[in-house]
C-alpha positions in Angstrom: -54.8 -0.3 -60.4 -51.8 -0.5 -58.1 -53.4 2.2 -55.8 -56.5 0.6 -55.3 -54.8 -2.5 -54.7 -52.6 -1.1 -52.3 -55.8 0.6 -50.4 -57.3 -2.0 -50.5 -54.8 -4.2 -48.3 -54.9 -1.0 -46.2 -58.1 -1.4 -45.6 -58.2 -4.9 -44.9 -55.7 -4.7 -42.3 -57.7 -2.1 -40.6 -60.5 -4.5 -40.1 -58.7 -7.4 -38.9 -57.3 -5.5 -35.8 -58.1 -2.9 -33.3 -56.6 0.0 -33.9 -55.3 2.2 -30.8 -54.3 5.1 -32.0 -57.4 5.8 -34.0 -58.4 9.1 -33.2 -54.6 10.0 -33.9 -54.5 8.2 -37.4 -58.0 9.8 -38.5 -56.7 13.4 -37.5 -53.8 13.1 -38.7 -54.9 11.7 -42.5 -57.7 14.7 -42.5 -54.8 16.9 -42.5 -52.7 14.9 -45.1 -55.8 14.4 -47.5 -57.0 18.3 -46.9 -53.2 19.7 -47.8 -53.5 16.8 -50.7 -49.9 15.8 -49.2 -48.4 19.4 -49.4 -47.0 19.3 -46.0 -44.0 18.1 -43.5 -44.0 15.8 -40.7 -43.1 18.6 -38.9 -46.3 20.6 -39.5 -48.5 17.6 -39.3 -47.1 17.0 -35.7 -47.6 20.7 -34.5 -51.2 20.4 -35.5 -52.2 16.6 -33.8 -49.9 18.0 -30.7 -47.3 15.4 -30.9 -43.7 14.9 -31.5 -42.5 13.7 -35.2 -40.8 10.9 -33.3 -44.1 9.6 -31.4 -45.7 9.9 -34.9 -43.6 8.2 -37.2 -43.6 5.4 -34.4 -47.8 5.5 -34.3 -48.1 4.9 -37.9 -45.1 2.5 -38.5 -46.9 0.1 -35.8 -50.5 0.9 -36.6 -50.0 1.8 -40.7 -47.2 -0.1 -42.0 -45.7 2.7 -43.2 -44.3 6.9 -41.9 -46.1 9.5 -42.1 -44.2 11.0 -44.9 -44.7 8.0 -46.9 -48.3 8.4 -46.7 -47.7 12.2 -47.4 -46.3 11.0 -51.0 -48.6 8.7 -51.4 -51.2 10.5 -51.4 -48.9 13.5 -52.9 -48.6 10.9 -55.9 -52.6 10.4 -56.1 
């Protein structure tokens, strides 16, 4: 129940602004949900062609949260 709570305030806040870094966020949670979490920030960066400093500060200002806390998230899932 908490997890579909919690997506579900993720979702809302996806609708109520434009997102910038969309393509970025996508790509990067394909990866994520396809490794079912089992993977670093590290690797996750190599493979969107960014640094882990550019994309912990794209999701912190677009998600709410860092990458590796949506990689235990969804770990926990």
């Amino acid at each position: 129940d908490r997890i579909a709570l919690i997506e579900e305030s993720l979702l809302q806040l996806f609708s109520m602004r434009p997102i910038r870094a969309g393509g970025l966020l996508e790509t990067s949670m394909q990866y994520i949900y396809e490794c079912r979490g089992s993977m670093t920030v590290g690797s996750l960066a190599e493979k969107v062609n960014y640094s882990e400093r550019n994309l912990r500060r794209i999701f912190q200002n677009e998600l709410g949260v860092s990458p590796k806390e949506l990689i235990r998230i969804i770990q926990f899932q």
